[in-house]
N, C-alpha and C positions, 0 to 999 in steps of 0.2 A: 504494500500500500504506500501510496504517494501522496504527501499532502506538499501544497503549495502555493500557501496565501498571498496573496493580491499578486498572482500569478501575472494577467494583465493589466494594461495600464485604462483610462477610457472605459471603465467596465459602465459608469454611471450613463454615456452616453448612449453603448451600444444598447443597456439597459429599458431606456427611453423607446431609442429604434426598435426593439423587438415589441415590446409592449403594443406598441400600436399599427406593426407592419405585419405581425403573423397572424396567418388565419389560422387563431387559435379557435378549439372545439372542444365542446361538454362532450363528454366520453361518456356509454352506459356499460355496466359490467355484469356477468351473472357473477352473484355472490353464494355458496352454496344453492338454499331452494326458490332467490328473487333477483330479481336486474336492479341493482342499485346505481345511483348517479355516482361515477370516480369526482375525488374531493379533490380536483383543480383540472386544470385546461390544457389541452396539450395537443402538440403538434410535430409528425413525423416527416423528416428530410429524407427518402431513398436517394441510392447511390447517385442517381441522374437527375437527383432536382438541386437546383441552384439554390443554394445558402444566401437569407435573408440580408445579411451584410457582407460584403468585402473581407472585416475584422476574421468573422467565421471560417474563412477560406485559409487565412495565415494560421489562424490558433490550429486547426486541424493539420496543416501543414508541419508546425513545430512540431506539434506531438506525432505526427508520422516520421520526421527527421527524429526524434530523438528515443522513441520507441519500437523504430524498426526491426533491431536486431534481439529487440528478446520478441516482441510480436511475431516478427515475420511475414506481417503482411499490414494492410492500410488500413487507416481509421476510413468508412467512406459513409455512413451514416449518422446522422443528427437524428434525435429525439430531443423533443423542448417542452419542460412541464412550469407552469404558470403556477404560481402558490401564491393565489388574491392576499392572503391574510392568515391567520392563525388556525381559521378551519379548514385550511386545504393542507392535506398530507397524503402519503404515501404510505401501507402498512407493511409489515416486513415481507420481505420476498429476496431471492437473489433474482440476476435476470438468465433464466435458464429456458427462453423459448428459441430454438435451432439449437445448434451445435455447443452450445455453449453450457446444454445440459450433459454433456458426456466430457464434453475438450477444454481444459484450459484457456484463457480467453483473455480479455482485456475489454475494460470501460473504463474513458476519462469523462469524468465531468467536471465544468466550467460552471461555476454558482455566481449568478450576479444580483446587483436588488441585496436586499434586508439579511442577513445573515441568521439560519438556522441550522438548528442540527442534523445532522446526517448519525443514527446512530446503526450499529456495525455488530452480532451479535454471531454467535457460532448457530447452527441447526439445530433449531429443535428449540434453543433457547437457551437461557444463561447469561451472565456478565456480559454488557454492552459498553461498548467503549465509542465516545462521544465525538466527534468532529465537528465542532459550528464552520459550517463554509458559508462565506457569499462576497460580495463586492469584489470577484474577478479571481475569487479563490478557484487552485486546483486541486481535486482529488481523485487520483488513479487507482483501480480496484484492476489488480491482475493476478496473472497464475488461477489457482482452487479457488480464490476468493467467492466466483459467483455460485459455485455449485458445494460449498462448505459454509460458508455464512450470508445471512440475512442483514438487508439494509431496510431502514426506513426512514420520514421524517415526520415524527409527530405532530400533531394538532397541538397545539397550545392555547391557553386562555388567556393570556397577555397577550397587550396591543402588540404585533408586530406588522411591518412593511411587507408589503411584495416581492417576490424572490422567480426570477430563474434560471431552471437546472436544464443545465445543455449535453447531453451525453451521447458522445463521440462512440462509434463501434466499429468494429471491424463486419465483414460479411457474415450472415446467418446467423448474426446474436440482438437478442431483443431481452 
């Protein structure tokens, strides 16, 4: 795992620009026996769609110059989740849909907006170890990480800001 705060510089700008250039969307879910609303907004970049900013295109780029050689291959997907306020979160999950449930993998994510926590638990449950990211923080989840521990970000009841999570993938990981 890789952290690294105020990774980029400009994060409050690009901030601004995504806010109001992505065609963000309410997502519905089946949750065991009912289709629940997902608790924030989000919006997925495939290999062949143009990244909303400029910015996006260098930040993926660094991180494919600089993680090539344990990757072994490209970051070439964006996922972008919108987190309005303290009731939008994430519940714990790793990201094990393709390949990334049996192989080794890698996900960067780029947190910009309001800084929360990203917390990081082993399977099944147990001691959780905290990461607050945001304002152009980075945080890389590689190796076992996705198919050996659970990440989330909790709801909170304290005022907090808008946040979002930009997460960079290689091919056939979600």
């Amino acid at each position: 795992m890789d952290t690294l705060p105020t990774w980029i510089a400009g994060s409050e700008d690009l901030f601004s620009h995504l806010v109001t250039t992505v065609p963000w969307r309410a997502e519905r879910r089946q949750m065991y026996d009912r289709v629940v609303d997902v608790p924030r907004l989000a919006c997925f970049y495939e290999r062949s769609d143009p990244l909303p900013h400029p910015l996006l295109n260098e930040v993926r780029g660094a991180l494919n110059d600089h993680y090539a050689s344990e990757l072994g291959e490209p970051f070439v997907t964006a996922g972008m989740c919108y987190y309005r306020d303290g009731a939008d979160s994430v519940a714990w999950h790793g990201d094990r849909i393709g390949r990334s449930k049996t192989e080794d993998t890698m996900v960067a994510i780029l947190s910009l907006g309001e800084a929360r926590p990203l917390l990081l638990r082993p399977n099944g449950g147990g001691r959780s170890l905290r990461f607050p990211i945001g304002h152009g923080d980075l945080l890389v989840m590689g190796g076992s990480c996705q198919r050996t521990w659970e990440h989330c970000v909790p709801k909170t009841a304290r005022p907090v800001g808008p946040r979002i999570s930009i997460q960079f993938r290689p091919r056939d990981v979600r």
